[in-house]
C-alpha positions as a Markdown table, in Angstrom:
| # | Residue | x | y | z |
|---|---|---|---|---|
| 1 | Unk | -13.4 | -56.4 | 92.6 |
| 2 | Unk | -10.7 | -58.4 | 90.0 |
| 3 | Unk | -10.8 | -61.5 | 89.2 |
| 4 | Unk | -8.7 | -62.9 | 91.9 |
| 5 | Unk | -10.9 | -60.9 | 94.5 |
| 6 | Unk | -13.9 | -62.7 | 92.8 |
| 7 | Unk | -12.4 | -66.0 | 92.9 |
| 8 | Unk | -11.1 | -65.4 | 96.7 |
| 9 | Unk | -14.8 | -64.3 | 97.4 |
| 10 | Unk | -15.7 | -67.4 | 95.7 |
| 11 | Unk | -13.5 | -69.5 | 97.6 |
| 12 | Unk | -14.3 | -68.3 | 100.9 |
| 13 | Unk | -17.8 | -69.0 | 100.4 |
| 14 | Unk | -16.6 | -72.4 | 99.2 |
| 15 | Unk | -16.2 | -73.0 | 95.5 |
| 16 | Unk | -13.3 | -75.0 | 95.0 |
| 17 | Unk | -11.5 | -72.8 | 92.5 |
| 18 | Unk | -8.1 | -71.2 | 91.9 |
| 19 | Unk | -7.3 | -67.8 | 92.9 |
| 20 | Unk | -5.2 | -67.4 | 89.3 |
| 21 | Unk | -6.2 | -63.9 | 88.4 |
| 22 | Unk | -7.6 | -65.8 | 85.2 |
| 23 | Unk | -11.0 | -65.7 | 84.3 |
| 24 | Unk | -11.2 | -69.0 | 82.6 |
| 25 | Unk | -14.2 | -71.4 | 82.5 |
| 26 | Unk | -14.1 | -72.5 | 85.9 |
| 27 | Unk | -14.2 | -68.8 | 87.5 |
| 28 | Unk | -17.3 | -68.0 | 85.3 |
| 29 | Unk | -19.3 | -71.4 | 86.1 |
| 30 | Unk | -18.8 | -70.5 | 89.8 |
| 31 | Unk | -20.5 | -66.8 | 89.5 |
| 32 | Unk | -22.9 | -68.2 | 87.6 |
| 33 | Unk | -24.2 | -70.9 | 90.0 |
| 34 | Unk | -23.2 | -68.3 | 92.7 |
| 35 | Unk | -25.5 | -66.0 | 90.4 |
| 36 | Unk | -28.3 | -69.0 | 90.3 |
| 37 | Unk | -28.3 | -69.5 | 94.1 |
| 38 | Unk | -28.2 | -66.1 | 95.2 |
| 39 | Unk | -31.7 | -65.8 | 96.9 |
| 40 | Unk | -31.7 | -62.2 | 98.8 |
| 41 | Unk | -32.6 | -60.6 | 95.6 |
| 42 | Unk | -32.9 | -62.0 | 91.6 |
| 43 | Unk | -29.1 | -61.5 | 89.8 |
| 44 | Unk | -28.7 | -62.0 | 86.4 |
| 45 | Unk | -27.3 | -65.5 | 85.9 |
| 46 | Unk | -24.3 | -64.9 | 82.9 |
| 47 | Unk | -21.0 | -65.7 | 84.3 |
| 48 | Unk | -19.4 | -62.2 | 84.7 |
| 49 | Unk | -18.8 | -60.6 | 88.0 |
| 50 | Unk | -20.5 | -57.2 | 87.4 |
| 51 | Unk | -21.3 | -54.3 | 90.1 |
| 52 | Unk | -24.1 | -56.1 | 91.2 |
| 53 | Unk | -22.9 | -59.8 | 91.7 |
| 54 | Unk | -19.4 | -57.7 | 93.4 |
| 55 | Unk | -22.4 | -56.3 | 96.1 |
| 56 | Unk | -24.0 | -59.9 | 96.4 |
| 57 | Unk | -20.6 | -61.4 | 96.9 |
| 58 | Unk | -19.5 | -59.1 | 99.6 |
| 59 | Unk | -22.9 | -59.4 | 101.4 |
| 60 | Unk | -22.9 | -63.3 | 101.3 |
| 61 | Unk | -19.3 | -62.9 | 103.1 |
| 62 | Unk | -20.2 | -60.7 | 105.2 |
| 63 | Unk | -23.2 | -63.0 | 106.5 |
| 64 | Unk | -21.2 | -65.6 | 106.9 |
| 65 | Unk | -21.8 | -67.7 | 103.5 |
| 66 | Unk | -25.1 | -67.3 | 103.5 |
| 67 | Unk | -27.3 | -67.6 | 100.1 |
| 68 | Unk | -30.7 | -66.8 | 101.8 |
| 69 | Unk | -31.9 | -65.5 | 105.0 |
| 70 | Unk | -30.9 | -69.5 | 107.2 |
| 71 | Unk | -28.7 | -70.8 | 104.6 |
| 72 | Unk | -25.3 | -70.8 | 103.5 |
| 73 | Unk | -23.5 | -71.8 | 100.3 |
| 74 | Unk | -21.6 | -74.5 | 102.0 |
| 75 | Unk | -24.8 | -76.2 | 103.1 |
| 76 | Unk | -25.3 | -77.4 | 99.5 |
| 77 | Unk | -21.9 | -78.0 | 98.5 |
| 78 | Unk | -21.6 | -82.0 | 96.4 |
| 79 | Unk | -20.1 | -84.6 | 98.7 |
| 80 | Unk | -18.4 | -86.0 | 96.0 |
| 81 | Unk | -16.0 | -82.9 | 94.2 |
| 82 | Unk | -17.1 | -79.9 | 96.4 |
| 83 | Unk | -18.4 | -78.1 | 94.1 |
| 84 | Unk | -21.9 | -75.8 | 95.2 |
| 85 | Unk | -24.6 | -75.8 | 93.1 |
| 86 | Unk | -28.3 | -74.3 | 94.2 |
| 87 | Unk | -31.2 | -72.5 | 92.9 |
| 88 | Unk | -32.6 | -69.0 | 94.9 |
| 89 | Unk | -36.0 | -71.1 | 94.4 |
| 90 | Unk | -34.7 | -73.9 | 96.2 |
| 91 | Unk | -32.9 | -71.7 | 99.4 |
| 92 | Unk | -36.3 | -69.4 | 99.3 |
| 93 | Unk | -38.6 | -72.1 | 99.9 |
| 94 | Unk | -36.5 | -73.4 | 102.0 |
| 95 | Unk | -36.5 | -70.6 | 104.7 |
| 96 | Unk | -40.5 | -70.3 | 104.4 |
| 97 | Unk | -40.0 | -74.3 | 105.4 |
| 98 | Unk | -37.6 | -73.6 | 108.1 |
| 99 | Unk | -39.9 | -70.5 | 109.6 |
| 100 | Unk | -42.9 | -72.9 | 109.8 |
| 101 | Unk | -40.9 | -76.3 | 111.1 |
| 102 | Unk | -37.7 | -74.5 | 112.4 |
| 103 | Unk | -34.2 | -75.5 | 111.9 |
| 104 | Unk | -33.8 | -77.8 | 109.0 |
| 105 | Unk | -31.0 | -80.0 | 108.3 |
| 106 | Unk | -30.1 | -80.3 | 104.8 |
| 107 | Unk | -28.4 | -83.5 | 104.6 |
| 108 | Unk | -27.9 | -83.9 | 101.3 |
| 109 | Unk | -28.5 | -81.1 | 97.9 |
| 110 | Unk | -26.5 | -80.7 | 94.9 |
| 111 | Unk | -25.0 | -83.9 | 93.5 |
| 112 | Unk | -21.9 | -83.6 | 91.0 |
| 113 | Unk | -22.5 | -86.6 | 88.4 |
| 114 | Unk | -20.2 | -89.3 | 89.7 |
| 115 | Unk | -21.2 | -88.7 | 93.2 |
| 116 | Unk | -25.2 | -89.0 | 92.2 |
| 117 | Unk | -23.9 | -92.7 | 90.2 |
| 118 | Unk | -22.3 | -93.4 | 93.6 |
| 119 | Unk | -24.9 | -93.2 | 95.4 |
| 120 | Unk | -27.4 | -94.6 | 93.5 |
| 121 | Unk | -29.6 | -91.4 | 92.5 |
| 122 | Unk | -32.1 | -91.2 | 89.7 |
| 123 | Unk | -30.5 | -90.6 | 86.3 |
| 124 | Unk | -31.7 | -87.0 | 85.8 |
| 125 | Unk | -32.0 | -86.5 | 89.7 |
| 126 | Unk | -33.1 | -83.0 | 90.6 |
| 127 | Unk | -29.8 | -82.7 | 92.8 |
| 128 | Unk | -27.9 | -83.1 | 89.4 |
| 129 | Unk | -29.2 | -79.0 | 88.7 |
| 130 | Unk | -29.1 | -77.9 | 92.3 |
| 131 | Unk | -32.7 | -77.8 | 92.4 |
| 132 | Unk | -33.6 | -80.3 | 95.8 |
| 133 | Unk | -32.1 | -81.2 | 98.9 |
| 134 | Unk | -32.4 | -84.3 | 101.0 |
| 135 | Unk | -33.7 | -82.6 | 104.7 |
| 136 | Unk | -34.0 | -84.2 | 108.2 |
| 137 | Unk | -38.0 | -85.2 | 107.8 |
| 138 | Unk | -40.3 | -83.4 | 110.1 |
| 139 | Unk | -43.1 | -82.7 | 108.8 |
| 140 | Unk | -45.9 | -84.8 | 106.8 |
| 141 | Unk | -46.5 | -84.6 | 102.9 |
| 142 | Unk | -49.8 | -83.2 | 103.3 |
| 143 | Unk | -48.3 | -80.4 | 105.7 |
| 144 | Unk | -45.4 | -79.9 | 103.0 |
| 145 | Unk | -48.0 | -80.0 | 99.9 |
| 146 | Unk | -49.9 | -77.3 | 101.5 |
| 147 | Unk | -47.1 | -74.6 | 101.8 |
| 148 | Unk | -47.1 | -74.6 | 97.9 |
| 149 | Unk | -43.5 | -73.8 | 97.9 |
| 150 | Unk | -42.3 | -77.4 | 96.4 |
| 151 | Unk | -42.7 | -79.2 | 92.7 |
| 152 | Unk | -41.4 | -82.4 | 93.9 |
| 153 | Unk | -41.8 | -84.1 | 97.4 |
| 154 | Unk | -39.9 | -87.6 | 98.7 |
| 155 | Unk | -41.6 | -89.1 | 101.8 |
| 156 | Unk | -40.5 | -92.2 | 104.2 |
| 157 | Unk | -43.2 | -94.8 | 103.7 |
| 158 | Unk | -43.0 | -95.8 | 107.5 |
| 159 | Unk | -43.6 | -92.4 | 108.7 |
| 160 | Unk | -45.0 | -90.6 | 106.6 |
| 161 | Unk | -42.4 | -87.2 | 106.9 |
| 162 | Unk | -41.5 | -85.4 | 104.2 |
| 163 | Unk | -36.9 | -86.3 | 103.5 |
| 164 | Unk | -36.7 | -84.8 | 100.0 |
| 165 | Unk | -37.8 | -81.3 | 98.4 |
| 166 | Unk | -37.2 | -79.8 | 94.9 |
| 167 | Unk | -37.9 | -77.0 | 92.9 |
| 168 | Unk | -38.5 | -79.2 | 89.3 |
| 169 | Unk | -40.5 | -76.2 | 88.2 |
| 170 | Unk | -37.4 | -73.7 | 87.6 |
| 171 | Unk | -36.2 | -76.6 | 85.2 |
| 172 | Unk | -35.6 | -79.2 | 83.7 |
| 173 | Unk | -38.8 | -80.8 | 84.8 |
| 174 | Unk | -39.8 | -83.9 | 83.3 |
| 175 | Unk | -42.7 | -85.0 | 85.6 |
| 176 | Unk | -44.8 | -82.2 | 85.6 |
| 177 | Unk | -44.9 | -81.2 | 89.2 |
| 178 | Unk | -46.0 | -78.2 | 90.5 |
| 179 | Unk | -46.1 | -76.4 | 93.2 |
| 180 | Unk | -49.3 | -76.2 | 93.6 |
| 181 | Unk | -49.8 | -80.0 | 92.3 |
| 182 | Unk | -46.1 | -81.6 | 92.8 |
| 183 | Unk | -44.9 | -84.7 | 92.3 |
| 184 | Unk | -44.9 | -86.9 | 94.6 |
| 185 | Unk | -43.3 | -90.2 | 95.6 |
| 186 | Unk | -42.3 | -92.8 | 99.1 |
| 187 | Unk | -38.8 | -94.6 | 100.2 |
| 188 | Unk | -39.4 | -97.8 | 101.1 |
């Protein structure tokens, strides 16, 4: 692939980048988050489009977007500038959530900066790194805990479900959690 294939690949799977044929900062932070969120197999995560990142970008087209066996790209694309930011850790868990509780909504994941501010998320939010997403709570904390698949757990205070998983453990985690022990907190 050149560069403009890469950034139409990009594109299509919904980075908002040119197609300029330039390699420039822009083009390199989107194969690297691509690189980062990539969860069919590990890929190097350094910002150049190699043989291997050309294979992964031609089989997330050719899945339809998708960054892990149920997701796609898009799913975690910032409400606020577009841009897609996720971790494979994130995605993985994810499916082993979605085969135990089936389809799961992600309402809300990465968070560009001003978007986060907007909507009132903490300072150094896990969305901020691409590392949680907001989901359509089905299942209880204790259910959640026990999968061991997420660091850091948001529940509704009134019912008990689980609305918010991350993956604080891939970094930068500041509270501790674990997946075996995560961190956990209520909404209202």
């Amino acid at each position: 692939m050149d560069t403009k294939e890469v950034q139409a690949a990009l594109r299509g799977l919904g980075w908002p980048i040119d197609i300029d044929g330039s390699f420039g900062g822009q083009t390199k932070e989107a194969v690297s988050d691509f690189q980062r969120g990539f969860a069919f197999y590990d890929l190097l995560v350094d910002g150049f489009a190699g043989p291997q990142t050309h294979e992964a970008l031609r089989r997330s087209l050719d899945s339809g977007g998708r960054c892990g066996e149920h997701f796609s790209f898009g799913e975690f694309r910032s409400k606020g500038n577009g841009w897609i930011k996720v971790h494979r850790e994130l995605v993985r868990a994810l499916d082993h959530y979605r085969q135990r509780y089936g389809p799961t909504v992600v309402i809300s994941a990465y968070r560009d900066p001003l978007h986060n501010a907007k909507v009132g998320g903490a300072p150094n939010s896990q969305h901020l790194y691409g590392n949680a997403a907001d989901i359509r709570p089905v299942a209880s904390v204790n259910a959640v805990r026990n999968l061991g698949l997420f660091s850091g757990l948001g529940y509704q205070a009134a019912s008990g479900q689980v609305r918010h998983v991350d993956v604080r453990h891939v970094g930068p985690n500041t509270t501790g959690g674990s997946a075996q022990h995560p961190t956990v907190w209520r909404y209202g």
